[in-house]
Each structure stands twice: as structure tokens, then as C-alpha cells.
C-alpha positions in Angstrom: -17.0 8.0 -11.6 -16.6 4.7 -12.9 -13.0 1.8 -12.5 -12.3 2.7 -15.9 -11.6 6.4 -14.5 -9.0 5.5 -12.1 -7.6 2.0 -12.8 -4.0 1.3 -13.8 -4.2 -0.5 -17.3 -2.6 -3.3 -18.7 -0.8 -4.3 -15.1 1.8 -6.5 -14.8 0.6 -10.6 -14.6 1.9 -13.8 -14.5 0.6 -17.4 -14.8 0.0 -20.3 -12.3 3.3 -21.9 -13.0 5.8 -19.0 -12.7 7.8 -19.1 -9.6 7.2 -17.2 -6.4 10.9 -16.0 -6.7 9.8 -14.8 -10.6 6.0 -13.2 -8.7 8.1 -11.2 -6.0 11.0 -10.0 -8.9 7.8 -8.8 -10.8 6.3 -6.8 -8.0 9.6 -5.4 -6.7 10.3 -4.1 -10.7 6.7 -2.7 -10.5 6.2 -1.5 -7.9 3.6 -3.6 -6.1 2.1 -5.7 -4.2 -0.3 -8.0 -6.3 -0.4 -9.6 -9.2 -3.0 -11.6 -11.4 -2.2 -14.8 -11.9 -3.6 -15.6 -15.8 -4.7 -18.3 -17.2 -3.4 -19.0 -21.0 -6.4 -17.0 -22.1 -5.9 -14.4 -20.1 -8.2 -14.9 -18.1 -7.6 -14.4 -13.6 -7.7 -17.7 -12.2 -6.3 -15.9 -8.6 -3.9 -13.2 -7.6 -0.1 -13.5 -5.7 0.3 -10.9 -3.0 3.6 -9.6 -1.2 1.2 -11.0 1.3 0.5 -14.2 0.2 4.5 -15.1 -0.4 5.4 -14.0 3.2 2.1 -16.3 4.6 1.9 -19.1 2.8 5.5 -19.6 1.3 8.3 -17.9 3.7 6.3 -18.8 6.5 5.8 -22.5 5.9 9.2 -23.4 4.9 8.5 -23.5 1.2 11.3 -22.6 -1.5 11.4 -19.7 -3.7 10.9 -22.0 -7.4 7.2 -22.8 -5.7 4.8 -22.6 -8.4 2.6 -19.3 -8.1 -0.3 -21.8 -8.2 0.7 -22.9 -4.8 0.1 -19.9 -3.0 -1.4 -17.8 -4.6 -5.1 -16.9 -3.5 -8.4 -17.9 -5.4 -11.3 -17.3 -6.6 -10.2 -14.3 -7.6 -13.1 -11.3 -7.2 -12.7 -9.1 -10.2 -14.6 -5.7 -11.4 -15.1 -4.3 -14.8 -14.0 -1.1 -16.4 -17.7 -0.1 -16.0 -17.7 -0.5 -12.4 -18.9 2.5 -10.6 -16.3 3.5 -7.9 -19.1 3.1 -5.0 -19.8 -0.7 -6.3 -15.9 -0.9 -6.6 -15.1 0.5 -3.2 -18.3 -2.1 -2.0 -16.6 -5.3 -3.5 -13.4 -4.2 -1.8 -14.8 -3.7 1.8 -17.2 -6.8 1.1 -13.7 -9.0 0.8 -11.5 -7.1 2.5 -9.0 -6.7 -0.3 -6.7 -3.4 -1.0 -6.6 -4.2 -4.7 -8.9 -6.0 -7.0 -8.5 -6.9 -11.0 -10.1 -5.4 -13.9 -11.7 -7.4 -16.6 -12.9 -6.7 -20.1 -16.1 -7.8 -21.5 -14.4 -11.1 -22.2 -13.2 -11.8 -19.1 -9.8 -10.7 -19.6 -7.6 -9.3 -17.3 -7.3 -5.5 -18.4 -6.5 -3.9 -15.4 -5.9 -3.3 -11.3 -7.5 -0.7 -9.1 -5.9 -0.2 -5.6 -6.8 1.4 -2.8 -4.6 4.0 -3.3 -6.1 4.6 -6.7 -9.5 5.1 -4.6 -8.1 7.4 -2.4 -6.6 9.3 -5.7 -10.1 9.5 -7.5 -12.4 10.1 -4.7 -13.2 12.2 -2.2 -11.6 12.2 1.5 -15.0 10.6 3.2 -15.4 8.0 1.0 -11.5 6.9 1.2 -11.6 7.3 4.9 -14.8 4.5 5.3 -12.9 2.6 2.7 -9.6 2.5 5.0 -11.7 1.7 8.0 -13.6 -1.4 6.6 -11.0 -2.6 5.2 -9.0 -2.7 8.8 -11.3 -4.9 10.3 -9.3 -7.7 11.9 -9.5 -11.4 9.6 -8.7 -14.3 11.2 -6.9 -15.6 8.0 -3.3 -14.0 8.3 -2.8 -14.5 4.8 -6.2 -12.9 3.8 -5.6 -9.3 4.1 -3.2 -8.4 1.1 
């Protein structure tokens, strides 16, 4: 089984200078908890969590027109369609991320596999190990998305 198998295309994205107010609208008409942040290429240049807007912007006083850009984290790690779902579920565990981005062969942003997509596509074991390594503690409270 390959990303390409389970991913959600074309998700919802927004670019570096949308406002966290516009990130969190976007996630609360979608339904989730991450989005890519493009660049005007279309390229990820980072992602905005529900996370990431609680940590780095509620928390720290900032106001809800901060740029995306602000808080938002980066490098962004990315898979492609061709991914198998082992090397997926490996980059996820390896970063401790619950969702990760899905790029094209040109580096675009073409979709967004979550953990719960995972745990859809595979079997119980391998959801299970992903759930546990991905529950290790981080010292970096705005880390775990």
C-alpha cells in the first residue's frame, strides 16, 4: 500500500501571510488540524497546526491578524504519492508528527495523510506502534501537532 492509497487529495492550504484568525477559520470549516502553508508556487514552505496557534500565538500574547508565517512550523517534512505506507508511517514516528503533506513530482503540495488515515488503511498492529511512537514525550510543547 502506497500514500497515494490512503491520502486525502487536494487539502485545504494557505500561504505565509494569511492570518492565524484566517488558518484557524480554515481548519474549523474543514475539519482539521493542519494546514500547509504554500508558497506562490505551491510549493510547502511549513505547516500551521491547531497546535501551533494555541503554542506559539494564544499562549504568547500574540493577536489573531499574526501572519501564518509567524507561527507556523518549518521545514516542513513532506512524502510523495509513491510513498509506501511503512516509509510513511517511519517519517511520521521519525518526527513525531500526526499528519504530514503530500507532494507531487514537482514539489507541489497534492495532498495530507493523517494518522487517522493510517489507522483507516492499515492493519491494527501497525496503527497501534504508530500511536505509541508517536506518544513519546517532546520537550517542545509546540512540537507535537
Amino acid at each position: 500500500m502506497h500514500v497515494q492509497d490512503i491520502m486525502t487529495q487536494n487539502p485545504t492550504c494557505c500561504g505565509p501571510d494569511a492570518t492565524v484568525q484566517a488558518a484557524a477559520k480554515l481548519m474549523m470549516e474543514n475539519d482539521c488540524g493542519e494546514i500547509p502553508v504554500l508558497d506562490d508556487n505551491g510549493i510547502p514552505i511549513g505547516v500551521i497546526t491547531d497546535r501551533d496557534i494555541a503554542c506559539r500565538c494564544v499562549a504568547e500574547g500574540k493577536t489573531n491578524d499574526t501572519r501564518v508565517s509567524d507561527v507556523m512550523s518549518s521545514p516542513v517534512v513532506t512524502v510523495t504519492p509513491a510513498t509506501s505506507l511503512a516509509d510513511c508511517c517511519a517519517v511520521m514516528e521519525e518526527n513525531q508528527i500526526r499528519r504530514v503533506p503530500v507532494v507531487d513530482d514537482t514539489g507541489k503540495c497534492c495532498g495530507m495523510v493523517s494518522q487517522a488515515d493510517v489507522a483507516l488503511g492499515s492493519d491494527t498492529e501497525k496503527t497501534g506502534q504508530l500511536v505509541r511512537d508517536m506518544s513519546k514525550p517532546n520537550h517542545d510543547p509546540s512540537h507535537a501537532d
